[in-house]
N, C-alpha and C positions, 0 to 999 in steps of 0.2 A: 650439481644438485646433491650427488654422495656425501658430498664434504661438507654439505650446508644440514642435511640429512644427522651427519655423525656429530657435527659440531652441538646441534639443539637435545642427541642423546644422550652425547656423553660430556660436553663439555669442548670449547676450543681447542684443538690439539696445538702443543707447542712443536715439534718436531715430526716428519713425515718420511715416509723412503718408501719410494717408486721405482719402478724401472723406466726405460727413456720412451714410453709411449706416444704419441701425439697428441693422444687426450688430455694426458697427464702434464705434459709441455704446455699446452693450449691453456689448459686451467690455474697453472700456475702462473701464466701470463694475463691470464684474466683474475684472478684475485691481487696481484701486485696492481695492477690497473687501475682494479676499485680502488686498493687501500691508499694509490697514488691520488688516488679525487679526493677525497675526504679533506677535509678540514682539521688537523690532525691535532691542532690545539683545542678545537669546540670538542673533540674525543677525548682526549688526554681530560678535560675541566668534566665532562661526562660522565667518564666511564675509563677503567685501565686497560687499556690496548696490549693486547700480547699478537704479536706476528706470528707468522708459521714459517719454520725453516725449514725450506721443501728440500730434501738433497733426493737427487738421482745416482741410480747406479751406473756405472760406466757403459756406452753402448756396446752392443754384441757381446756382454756379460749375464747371462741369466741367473746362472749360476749363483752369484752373489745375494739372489733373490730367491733360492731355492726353499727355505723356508715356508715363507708365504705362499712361494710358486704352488708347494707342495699339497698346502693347505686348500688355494682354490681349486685346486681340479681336487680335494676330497670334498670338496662342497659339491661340484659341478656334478663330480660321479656319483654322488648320494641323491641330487635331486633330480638328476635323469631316470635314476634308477625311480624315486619314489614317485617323481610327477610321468613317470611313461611316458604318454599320448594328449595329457593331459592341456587342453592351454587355459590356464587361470585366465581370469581379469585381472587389472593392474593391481586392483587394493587387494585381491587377495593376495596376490604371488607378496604386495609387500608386507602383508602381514607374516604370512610364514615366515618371509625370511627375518623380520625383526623378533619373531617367536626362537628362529633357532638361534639366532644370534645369540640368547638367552642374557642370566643379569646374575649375579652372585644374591638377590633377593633373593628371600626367604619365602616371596609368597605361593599359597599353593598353587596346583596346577585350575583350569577354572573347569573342570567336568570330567567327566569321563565321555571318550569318541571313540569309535567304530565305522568300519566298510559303509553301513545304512547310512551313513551323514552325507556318503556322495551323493546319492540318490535323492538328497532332498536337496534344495534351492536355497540353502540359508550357506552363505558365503562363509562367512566366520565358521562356522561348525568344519566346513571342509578345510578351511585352513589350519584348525588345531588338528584335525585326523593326521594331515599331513604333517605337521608338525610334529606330533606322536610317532608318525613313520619315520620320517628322516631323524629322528635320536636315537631310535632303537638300533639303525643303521650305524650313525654316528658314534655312540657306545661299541656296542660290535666290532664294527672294521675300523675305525679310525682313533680313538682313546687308546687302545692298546699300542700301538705305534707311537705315540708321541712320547717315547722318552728324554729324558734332559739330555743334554749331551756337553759337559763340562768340562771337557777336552778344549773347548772352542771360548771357553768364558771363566779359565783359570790359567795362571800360566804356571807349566808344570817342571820341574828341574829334570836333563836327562840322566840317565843313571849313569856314575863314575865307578871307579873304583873304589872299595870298602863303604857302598852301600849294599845293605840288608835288601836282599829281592825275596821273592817266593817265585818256585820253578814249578809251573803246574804242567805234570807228564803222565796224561792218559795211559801210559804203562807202568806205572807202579802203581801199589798196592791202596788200598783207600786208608786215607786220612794219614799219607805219608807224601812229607813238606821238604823236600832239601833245599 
């Protein structure tokens, strides 16, 4: 339902990467399934079909997923943090998270919220507060951390003989380079 969920927001993904979950297994066998029923020429005369090339990471590899890895538990530990004790209903919880998800849109935010919005019975209102919460968090502890890391997404030459380095040595004098 995520993947039917991200497809109607953002578009059909062409390429995917999981780790070797069972869910993750299960659903890719259930979307080959479907795409296997279909009538594939009534689609093609339809509409352009793009498939999704689901790759997995190798098992007992997390690692290789640590990026993402990383990313959900700064999700998970911002909204433990912001929802406490809290247990939403379904639409709310799924609106927050389609709120934090956010959009490179330009549009404003839709009000101004506050603590009083728990206290009253209007779903929505509690789901932008919390919304509101989990970015200030988001900003704060988790934006500052995400640096590029270009090491991993350039390929770099290692250094030989008669190239030009800089030797940076916390004991000499400031703004001296040998």
């Amino acid at each position: 339902m995520a993947l039917r969920r991200m497809a109607a927001r953002r578009g059909w993904p062409v390429k995917m990467y999981s780790d070797n979950g069972t869910n993750f297994r299960g659903a890719d066998a259930e979307i080959s399934r479907s795409f296997a029923a279909l009538d594939k020429r009534a689609v093609q005369e339809k509409a352009s079909h793009r498939g999704v090339e689901w790759s997995f990471i190798p098992p007992g590899s997390p690692h290789i997923g640590g990026a993402w890895e990383r990313l959900i538990r700064a999700v998970k530990t911002a909204l433990r943090v912001v929802l406490k004790k809290r247990a939403l209903r379904e639409e709310t919880l799924l609106t927050l998270l389609a709120e934090v998800e956010g959009t490179s849109s330009p549009s404003p935010t839709p009000g101004s919220f506050n603590n009083d919005d728990f206290y009253l019975r209007r779903q929505w209102r509690i789901a932008q507060r919390l919304t509101d919460m989990f970015w200030q968090r988001w900003i704060k502890e988790v934006l500052p951390v995400l640096t590029p890391r270009p090491k991993w997404c350039t390929d770099e030459q290692t250094i030989k003989a008669g190239d030009l380095v800089l030797v940076v040595d916390p004991n000499l004098p400031r703004n001296t380079w040998p």
